[in-house]
C-alpha positions in Angstrom: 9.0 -12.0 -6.3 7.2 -11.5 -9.6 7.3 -8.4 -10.8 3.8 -7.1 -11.5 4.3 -4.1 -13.4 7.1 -3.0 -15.5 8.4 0.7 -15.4 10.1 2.9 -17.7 13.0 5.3 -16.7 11.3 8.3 -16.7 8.6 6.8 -14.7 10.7 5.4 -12.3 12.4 8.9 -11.9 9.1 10.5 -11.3 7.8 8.0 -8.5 11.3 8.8 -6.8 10.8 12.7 -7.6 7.0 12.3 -6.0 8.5 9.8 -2.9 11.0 12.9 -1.9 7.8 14.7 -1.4 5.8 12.1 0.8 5.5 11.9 5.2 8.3 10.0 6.3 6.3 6.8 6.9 5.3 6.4 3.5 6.7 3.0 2.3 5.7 4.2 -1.6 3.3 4.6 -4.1 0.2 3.0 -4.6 -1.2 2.1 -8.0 -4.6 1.0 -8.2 -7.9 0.6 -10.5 -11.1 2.0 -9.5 -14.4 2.5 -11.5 -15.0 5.5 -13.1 -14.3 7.8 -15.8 -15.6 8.0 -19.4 -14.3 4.3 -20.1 -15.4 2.6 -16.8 -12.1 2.6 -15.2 -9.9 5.2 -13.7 -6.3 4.8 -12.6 -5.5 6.0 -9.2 -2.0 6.6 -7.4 -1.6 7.6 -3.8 1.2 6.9 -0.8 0.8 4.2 1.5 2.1 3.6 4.6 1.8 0.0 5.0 2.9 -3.2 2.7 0.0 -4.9 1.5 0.7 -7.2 -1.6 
């Protein structure tokens, strides 16, 4: 699989850190970009509970 995004240490500790929080059924963390916010764009990050590439 390619890997699409590239994470540091520290961020990968957090996402673990924030996945020990999370329902059971959440499969991880989803990144995504939605419009918004002084420059247009906003990152947003919430669980998901299904795959979806």
């Amino acid at each position: 699989m390619t890997q699409i995004i590239k994470l540091s240490d520290n961020a990968a500790n957090r996402i673990k850190e924030i996945m020990s929080n999370a329902e059971k059924d959440s499969l991880g963390v989803r990144v995504s970009v939605k419009s918004g916010g002084c420059a247009g764009m906003s990152y947003v990050m919430e669980y998901t509970k299904e795959a979806n590439p």
